[in-house]
mmCIF file of the N, C-alpha and C atoms, coordinates in Angstrom:
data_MODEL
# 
_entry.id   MODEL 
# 
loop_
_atom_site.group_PDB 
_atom_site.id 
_atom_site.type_symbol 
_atom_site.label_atom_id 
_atom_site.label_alt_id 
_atom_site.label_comp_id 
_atom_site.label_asym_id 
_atom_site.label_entity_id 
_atom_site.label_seq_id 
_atom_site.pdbx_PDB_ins_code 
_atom_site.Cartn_x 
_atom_site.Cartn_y 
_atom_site.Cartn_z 
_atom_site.occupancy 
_atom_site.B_iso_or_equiv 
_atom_site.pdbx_formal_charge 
_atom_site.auth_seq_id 
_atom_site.auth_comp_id 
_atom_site.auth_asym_id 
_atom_site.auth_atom_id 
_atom_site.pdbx_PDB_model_num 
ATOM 1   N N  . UNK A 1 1  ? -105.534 -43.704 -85.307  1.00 0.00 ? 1  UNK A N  1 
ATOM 2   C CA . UNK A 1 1  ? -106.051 -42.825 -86.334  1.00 0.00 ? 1  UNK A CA 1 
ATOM 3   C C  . UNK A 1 1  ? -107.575 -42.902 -86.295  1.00 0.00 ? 1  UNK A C  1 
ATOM 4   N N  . UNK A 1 2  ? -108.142 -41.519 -86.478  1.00 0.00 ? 2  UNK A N  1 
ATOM 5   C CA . UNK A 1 2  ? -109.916 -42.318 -86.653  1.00 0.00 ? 2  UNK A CA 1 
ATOM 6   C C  . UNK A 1 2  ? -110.467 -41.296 -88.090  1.00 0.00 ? 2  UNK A C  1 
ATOM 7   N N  . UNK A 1 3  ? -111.320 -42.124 -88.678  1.00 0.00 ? 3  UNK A N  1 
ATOM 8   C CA . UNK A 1 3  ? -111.928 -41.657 -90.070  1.00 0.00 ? 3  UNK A CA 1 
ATOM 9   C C  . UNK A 1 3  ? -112.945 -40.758 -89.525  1.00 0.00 ? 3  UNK A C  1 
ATOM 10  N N  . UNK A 1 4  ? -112.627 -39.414 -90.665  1.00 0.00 ? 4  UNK A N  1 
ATOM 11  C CA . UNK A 1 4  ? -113.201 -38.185 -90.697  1.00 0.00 ? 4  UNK A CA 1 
ATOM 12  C C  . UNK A 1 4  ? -114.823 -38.500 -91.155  1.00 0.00 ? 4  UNK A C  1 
ATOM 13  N N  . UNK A 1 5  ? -114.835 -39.646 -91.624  1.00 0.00 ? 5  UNK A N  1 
ATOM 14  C CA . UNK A 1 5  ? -116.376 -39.689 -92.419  1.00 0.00 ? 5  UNK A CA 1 
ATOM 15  C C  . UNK A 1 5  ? -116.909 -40.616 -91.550  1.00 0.00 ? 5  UNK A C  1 
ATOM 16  N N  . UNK A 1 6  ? -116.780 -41.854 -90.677  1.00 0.00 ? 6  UNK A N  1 
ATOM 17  C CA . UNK A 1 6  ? -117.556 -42.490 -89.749  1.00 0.00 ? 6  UNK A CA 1 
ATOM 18  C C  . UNK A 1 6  ? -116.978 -41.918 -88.676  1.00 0.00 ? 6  UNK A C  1 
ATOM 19  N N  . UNK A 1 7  ? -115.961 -41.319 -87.798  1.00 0.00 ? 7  UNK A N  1 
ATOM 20  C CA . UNK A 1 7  ? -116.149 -41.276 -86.496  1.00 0.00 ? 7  UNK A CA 1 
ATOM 21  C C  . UNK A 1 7  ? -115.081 -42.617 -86.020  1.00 0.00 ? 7  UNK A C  1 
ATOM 22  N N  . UNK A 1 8  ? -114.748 -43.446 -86.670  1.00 0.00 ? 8  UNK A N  1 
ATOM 23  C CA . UNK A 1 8  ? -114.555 -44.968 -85.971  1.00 0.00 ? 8  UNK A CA 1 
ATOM 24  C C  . UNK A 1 8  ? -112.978 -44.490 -85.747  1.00 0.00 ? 8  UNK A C  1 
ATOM 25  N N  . UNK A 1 9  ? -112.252 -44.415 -84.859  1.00 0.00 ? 9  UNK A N  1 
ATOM 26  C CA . UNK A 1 9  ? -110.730 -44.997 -84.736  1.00 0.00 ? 9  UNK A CA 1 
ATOM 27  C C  . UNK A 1 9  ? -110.430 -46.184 -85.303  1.00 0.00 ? 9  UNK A C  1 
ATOM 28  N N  . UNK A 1 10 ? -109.072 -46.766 -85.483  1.00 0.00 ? 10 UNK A N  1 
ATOM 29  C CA . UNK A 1 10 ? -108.523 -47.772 -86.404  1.00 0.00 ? 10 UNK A CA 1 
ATOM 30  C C  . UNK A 1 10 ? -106.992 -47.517 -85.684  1.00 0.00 ? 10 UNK A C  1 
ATOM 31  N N  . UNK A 1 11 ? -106.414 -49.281 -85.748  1.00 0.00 ? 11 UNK A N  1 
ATOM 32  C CA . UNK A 1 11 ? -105.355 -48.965 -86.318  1.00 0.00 ? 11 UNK A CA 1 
ATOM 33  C C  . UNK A 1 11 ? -104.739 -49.164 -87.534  1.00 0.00 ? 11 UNK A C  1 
ATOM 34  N N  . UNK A 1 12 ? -103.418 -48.778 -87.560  1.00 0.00 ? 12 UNK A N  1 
ATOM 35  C CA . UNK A 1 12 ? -102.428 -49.110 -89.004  1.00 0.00 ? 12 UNK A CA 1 
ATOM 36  C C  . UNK A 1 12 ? -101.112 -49.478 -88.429  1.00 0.00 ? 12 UNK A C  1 
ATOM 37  N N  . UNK A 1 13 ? -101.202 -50.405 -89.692  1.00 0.00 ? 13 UNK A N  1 
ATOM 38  C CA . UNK A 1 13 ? -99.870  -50.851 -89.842  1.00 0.00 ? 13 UNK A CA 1 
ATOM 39  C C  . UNK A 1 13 ? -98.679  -50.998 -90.528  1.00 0.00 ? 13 UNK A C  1 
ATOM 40  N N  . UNK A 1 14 ? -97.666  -50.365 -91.012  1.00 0.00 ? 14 UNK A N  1 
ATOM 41  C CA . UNK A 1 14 ? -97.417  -50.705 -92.195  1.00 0.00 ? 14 UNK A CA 1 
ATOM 42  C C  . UNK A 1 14 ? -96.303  -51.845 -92.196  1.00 0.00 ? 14 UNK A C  1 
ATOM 43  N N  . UNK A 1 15 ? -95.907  -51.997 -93.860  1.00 0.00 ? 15 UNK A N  1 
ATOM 44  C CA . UNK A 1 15 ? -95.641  -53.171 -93.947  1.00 0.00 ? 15 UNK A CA 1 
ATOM 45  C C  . UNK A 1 15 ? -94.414  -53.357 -95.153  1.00 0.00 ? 15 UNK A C  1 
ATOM 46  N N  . UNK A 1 16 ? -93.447  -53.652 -94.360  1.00 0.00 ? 16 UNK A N  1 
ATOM 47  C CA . UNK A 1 16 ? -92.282  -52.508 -95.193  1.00 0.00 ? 16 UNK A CA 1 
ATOM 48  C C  . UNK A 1 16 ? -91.692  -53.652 -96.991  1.00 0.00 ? 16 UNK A C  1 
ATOM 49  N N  . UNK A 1 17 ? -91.310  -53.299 -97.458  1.00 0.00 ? 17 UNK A N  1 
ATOM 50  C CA . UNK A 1 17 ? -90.435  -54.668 -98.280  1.00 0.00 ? 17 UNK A CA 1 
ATOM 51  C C  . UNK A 1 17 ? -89.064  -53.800 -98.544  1.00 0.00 ? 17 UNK A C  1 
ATOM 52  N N  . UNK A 1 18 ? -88.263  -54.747 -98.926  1.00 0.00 ? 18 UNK A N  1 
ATOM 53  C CA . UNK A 1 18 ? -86.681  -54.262 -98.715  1.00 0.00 ? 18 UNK A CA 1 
ATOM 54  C C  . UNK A 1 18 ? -86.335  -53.933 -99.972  1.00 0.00 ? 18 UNK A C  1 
ATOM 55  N N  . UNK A 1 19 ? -86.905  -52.860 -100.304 1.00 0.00 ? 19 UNK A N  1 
ATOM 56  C CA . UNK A 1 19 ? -86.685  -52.058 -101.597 1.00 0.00 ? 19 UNK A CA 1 
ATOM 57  C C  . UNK A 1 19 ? -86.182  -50.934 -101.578 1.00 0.00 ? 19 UNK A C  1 
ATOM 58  N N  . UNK A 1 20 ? -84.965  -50.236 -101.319 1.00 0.00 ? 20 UNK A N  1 
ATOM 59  C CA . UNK A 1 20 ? -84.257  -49.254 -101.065 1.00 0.00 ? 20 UNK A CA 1 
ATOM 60  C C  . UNK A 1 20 ? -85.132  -48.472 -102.116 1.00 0.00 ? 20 UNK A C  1 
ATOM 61  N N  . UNK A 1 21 ? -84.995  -46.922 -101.926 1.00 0.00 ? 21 UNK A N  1 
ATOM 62  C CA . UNK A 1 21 ? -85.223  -45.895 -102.992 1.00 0.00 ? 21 UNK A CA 1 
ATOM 63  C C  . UNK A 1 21 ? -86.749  -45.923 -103.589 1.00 0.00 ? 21 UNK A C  1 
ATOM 64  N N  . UNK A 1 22 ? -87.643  -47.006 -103.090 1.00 0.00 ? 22 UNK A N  1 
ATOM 65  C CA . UNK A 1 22 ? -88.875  -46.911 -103.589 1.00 0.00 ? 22 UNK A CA 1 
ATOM 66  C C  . UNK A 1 22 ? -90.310  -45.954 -102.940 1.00 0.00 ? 22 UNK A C  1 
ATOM 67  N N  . UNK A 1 23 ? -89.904  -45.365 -102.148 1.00 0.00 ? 23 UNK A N  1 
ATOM 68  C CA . UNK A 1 23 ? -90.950  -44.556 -101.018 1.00 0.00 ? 23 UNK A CA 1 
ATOM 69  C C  . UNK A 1 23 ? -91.790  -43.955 -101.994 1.00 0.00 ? 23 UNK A C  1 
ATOM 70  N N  . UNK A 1 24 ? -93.066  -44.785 -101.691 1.00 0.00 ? 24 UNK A N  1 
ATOM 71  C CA . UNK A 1 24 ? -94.212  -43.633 -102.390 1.00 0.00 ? 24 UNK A CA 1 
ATOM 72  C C  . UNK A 1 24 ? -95.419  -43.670 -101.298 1.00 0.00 ? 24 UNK A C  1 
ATOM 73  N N  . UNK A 1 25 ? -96.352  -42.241 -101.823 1.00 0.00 ? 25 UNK A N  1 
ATOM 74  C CA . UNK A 1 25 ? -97.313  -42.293 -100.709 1.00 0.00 ? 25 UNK A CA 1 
ATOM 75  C C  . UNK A 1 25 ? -98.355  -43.559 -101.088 1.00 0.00 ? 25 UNK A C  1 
ATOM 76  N N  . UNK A 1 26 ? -98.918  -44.303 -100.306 1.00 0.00 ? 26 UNK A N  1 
ATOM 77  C CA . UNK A 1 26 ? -99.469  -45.264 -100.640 1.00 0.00 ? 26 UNK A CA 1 
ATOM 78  C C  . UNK A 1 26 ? -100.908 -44.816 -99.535  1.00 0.00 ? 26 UNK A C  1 
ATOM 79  N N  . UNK A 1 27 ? -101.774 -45.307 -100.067 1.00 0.00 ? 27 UNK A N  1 
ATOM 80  C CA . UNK A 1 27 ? -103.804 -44.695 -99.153  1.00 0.00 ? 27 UNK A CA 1 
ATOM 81  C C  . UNK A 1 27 ? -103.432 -45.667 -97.828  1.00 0.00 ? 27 UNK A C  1 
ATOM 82  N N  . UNK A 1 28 ? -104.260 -44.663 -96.857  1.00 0.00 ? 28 UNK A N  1 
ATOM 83  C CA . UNK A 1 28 ? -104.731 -45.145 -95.823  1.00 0.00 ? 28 UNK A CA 1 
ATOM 84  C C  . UNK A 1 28 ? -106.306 -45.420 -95.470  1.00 0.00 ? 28 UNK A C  1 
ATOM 85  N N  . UNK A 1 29 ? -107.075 -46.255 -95.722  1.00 0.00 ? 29 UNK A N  1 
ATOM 86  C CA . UNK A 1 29 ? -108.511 -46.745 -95.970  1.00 0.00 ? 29 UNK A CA 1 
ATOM 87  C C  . UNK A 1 29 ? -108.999 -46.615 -94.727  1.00 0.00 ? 29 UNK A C  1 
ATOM 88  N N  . UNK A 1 30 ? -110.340 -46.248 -94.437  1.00 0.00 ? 30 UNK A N  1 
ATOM 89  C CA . UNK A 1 30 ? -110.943 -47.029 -92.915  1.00 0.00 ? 30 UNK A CA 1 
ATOM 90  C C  . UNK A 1 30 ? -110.910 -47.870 -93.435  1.00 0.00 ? 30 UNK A C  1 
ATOM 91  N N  . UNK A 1 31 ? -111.292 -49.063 -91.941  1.00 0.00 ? 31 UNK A N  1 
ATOM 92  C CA . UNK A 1 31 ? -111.487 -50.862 -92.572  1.00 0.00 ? 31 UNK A CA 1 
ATOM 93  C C  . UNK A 1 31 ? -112.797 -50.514 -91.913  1.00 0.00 ? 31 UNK A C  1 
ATOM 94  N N  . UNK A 1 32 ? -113.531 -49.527 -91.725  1.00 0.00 ? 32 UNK A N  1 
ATOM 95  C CA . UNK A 1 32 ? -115.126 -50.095 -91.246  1.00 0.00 ? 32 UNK A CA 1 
ATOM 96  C C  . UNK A 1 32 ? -115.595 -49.694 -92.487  1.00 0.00 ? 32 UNK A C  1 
ATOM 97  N N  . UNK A 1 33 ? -115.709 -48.324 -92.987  1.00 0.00 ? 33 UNK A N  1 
ATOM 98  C CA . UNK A 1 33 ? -116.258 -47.600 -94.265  1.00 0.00 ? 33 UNK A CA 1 
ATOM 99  C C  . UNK A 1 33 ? -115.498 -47.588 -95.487  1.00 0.00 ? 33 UNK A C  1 
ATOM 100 N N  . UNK A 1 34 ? -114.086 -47.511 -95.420  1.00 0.00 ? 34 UNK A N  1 
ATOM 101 C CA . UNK A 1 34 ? -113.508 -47.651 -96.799  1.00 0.00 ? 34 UNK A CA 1 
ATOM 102 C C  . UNK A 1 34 ? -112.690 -46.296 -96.910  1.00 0.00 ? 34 UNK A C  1 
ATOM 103 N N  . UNK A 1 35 ? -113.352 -45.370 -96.232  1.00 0.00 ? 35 UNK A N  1 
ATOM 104 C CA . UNK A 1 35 ? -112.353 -43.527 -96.830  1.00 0.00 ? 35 UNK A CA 1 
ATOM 105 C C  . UNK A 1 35 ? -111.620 -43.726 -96.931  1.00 0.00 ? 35 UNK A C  1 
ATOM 106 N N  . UNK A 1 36 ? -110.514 -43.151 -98.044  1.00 0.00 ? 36 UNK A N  1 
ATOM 107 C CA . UNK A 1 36 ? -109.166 -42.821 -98.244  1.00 0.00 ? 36 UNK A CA 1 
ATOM 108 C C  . UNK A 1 36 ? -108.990 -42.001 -96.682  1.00 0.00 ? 36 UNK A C  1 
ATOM 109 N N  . UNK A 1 37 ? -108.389 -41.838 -95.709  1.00 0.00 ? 37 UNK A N  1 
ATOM 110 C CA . UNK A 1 37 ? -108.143 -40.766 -94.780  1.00 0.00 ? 37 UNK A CA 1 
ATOM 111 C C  . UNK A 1 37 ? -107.216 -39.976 -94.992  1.00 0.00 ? 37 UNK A C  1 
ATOM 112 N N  . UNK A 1 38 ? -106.495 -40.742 -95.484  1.00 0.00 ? 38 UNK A N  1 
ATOM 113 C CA . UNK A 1 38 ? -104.879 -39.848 -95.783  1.00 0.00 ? 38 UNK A CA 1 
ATOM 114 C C  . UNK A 1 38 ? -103.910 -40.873 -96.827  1.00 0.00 ? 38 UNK A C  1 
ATOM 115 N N  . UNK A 1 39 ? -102.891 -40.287 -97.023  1.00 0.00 ? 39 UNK A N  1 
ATOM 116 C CA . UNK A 1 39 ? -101.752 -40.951 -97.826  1.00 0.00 ? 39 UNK A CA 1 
ATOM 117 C C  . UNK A 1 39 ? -100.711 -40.749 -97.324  1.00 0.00 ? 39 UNK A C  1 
ATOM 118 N N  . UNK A 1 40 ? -99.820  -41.569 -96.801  1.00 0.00 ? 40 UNK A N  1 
ATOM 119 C CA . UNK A 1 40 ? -98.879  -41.439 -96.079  1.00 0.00 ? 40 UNK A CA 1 
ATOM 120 C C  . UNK A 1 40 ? -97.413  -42.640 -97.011  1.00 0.00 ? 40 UNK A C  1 
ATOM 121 N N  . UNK A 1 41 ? -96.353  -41.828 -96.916  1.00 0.00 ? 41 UNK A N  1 
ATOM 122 C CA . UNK A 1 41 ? -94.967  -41.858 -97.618  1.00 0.00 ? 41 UNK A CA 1 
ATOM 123 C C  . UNK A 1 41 ? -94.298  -43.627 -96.640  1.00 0.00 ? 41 UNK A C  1 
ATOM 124 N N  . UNK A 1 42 ? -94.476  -44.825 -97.717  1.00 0.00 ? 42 UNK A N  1 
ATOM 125 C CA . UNK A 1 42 ? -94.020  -45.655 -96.874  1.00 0.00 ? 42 UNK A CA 1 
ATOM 126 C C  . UNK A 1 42 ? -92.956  -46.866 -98.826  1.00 0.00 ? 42 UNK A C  1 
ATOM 127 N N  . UNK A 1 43 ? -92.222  -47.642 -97.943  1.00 0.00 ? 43 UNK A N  1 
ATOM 128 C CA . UNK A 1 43 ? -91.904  -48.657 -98.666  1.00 0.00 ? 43 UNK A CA 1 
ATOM 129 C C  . UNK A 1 43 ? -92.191  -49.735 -99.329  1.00 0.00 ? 43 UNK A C  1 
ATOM 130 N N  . UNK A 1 44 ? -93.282  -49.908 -98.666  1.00 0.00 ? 44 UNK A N  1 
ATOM 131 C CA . UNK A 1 44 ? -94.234  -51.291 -98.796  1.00 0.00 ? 44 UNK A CA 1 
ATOM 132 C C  . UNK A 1 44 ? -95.627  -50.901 -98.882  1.00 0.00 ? 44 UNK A C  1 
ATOM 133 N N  . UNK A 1 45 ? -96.805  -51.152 -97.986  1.00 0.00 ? 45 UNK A N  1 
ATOM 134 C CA . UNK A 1 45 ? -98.298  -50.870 -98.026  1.00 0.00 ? 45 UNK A CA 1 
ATOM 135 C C  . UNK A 1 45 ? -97.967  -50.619 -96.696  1.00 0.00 ? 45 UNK A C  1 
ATOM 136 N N  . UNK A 1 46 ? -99.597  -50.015 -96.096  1.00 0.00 ? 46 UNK A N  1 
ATOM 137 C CA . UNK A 1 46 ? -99.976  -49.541 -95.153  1.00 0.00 ? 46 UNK A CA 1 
ATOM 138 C C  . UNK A 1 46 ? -101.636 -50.658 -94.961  1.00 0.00 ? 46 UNK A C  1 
ATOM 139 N N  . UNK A 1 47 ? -101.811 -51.025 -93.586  1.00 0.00 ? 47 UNK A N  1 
ATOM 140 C CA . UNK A 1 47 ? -102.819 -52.336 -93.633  1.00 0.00 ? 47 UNK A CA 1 
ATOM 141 C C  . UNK A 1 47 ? -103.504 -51.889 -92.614  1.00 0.00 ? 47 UNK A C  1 
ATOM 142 N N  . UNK A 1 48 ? -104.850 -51.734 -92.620  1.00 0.00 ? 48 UNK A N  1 
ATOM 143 C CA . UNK A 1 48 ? -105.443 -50.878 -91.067  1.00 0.00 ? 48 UNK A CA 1 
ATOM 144 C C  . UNK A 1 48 ? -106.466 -52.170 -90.466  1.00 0.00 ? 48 UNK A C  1 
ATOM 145 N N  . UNK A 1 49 ? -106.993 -52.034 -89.591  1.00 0.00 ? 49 UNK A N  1 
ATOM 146 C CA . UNK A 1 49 ? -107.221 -52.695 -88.674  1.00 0.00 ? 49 UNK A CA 1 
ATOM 147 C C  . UNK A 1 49 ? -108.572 -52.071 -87.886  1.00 0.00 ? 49 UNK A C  1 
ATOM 148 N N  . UNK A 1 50 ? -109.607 -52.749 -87.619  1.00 0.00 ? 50 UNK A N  1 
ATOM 149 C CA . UNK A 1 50 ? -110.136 -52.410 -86.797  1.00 0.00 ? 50 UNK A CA 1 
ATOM 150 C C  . UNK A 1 50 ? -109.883 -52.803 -85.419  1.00 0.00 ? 50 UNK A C  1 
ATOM 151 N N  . UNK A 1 51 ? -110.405 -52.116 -84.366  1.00 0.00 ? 51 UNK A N  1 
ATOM 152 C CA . UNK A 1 51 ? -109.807 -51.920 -82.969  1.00 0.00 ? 51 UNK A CA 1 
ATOM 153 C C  . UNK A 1 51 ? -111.096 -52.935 -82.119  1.00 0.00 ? 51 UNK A C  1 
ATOM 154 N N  . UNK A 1 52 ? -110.315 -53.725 -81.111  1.00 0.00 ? 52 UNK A N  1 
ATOM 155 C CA . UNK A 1 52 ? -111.475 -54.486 -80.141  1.00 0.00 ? 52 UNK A CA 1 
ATOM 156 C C  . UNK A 1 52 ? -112.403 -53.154 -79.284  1.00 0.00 ? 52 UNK A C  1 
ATOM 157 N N  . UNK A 1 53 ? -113.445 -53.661 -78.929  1.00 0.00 ? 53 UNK A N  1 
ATOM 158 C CA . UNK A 1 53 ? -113.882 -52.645 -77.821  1.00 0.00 ? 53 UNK A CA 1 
ATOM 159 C C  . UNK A 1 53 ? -113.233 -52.051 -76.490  1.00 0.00 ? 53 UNK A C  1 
ATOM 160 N N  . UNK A 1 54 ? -111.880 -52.910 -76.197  1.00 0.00 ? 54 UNK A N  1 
ATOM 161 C CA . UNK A 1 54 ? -111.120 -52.280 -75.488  1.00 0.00 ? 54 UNK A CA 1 
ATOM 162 C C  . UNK A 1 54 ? -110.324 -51.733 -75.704  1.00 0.00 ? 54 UNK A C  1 
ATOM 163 N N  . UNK A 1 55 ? -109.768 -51.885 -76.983  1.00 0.00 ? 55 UNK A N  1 
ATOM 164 C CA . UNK A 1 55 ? -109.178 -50.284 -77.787  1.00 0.00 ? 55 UNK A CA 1 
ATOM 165 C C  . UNK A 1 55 ? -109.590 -49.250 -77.733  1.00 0.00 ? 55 UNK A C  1 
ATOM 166 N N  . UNK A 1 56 ? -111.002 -49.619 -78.151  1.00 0.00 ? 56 UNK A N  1 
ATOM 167 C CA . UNK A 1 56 ? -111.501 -48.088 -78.729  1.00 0.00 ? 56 UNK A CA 1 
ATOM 168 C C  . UNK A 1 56 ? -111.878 -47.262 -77.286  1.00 0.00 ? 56 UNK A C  1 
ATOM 169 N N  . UNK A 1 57 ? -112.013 -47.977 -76.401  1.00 0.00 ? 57 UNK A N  1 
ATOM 170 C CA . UNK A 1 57 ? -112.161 -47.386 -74.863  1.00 0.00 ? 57 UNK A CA 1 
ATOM 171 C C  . UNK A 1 57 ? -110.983 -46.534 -74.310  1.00 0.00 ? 57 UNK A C  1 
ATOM 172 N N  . UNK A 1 58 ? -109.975 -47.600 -74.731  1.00 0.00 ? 58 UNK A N  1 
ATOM 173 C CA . UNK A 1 58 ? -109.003 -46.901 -74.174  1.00 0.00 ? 58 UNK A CA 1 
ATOM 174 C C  . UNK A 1 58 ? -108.244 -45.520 -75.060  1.00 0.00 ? 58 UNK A C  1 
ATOM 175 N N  . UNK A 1 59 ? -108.527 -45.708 -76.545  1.00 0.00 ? 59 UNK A N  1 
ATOM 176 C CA . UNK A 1 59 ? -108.226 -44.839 -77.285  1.00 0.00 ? 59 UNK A CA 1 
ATOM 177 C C  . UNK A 1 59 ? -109.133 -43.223 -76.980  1.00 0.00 ? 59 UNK A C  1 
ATOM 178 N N  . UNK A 1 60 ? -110.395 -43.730 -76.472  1.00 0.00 ? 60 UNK A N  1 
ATOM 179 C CA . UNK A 1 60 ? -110.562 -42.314 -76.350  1.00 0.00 ? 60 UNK A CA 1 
ATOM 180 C C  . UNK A 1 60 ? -110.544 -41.988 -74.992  1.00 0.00 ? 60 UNK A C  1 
ATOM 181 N N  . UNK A 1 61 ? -110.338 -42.929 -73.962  1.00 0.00 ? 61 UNK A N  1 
ATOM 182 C CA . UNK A 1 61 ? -109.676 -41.589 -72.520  1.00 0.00 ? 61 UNK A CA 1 
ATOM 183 C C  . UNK A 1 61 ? -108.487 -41.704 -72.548  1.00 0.00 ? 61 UNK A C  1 
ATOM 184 N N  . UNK A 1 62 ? -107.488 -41.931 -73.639  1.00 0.00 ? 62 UNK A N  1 
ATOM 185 C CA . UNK A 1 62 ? -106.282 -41.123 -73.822  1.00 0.00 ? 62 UNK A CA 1 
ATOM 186 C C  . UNK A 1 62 ? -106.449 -39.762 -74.446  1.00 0.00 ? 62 UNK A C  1 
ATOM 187 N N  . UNK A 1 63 ? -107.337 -40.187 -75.702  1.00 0.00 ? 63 UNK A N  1 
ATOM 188 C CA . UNK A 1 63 ? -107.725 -39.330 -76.589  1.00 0.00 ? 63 UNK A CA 1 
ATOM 189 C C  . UNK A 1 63 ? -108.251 -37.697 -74.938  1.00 0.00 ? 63 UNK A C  1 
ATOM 190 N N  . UNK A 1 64 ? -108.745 -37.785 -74.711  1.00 0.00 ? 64 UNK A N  1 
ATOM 191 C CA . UNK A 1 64 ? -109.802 -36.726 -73.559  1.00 0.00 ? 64 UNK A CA 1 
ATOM 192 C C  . UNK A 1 64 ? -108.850 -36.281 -72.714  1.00 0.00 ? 64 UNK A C  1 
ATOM 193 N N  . UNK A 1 65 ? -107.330 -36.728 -72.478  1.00 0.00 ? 65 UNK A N  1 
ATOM 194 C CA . UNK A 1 65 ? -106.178 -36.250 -71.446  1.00 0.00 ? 65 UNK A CA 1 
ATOM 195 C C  . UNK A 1 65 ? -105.581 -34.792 -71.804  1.00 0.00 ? 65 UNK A C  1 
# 
C-alpha cells in the first residue's frame, strides 16, 4: 500500500481475534506520517509497517511492470 500524502509505500497487516459477527471497518495509518489512507472491513485491527530499503526497491519495479 503507499500513502497518498507522503509518497512512502508500507506494509499491513492485519490481526484477526476470534470474534465471529464482529467485522467493522477499522483505519489504516501510514507508520511514517500518520494518514488515515483508507478503512478497511476486518475482525481484529489492521498494524502497518514500514518497509526495509529492499522492499521499497522491490515494491516499485513490480510496481513499473
Amino acid at each position: 500500500m503507499e500513502c497518498p500524502e507522503c509518497n512512502k509505500p508500507f506494509k499491513v497487516t492485519e490481526y484477526n481475534l476470534a470474534m465471529p459477527g464482529t467485522k467493522e471497518k477499522e483505519p489504516v495509518n501510514c507508520p511514517y506520517c500518520g494518514h488515515e489512507v483508507t478503512e478497511m472491513v476486518s475482525n481484529g485491527w489492521w498494524n502497518t509497517h514500514k518497509m526495509s530499503d529492499v522492499e521499497i526497491e522491490k515494491y516499485y519495479r513490480n510496481k513499473s511492470k
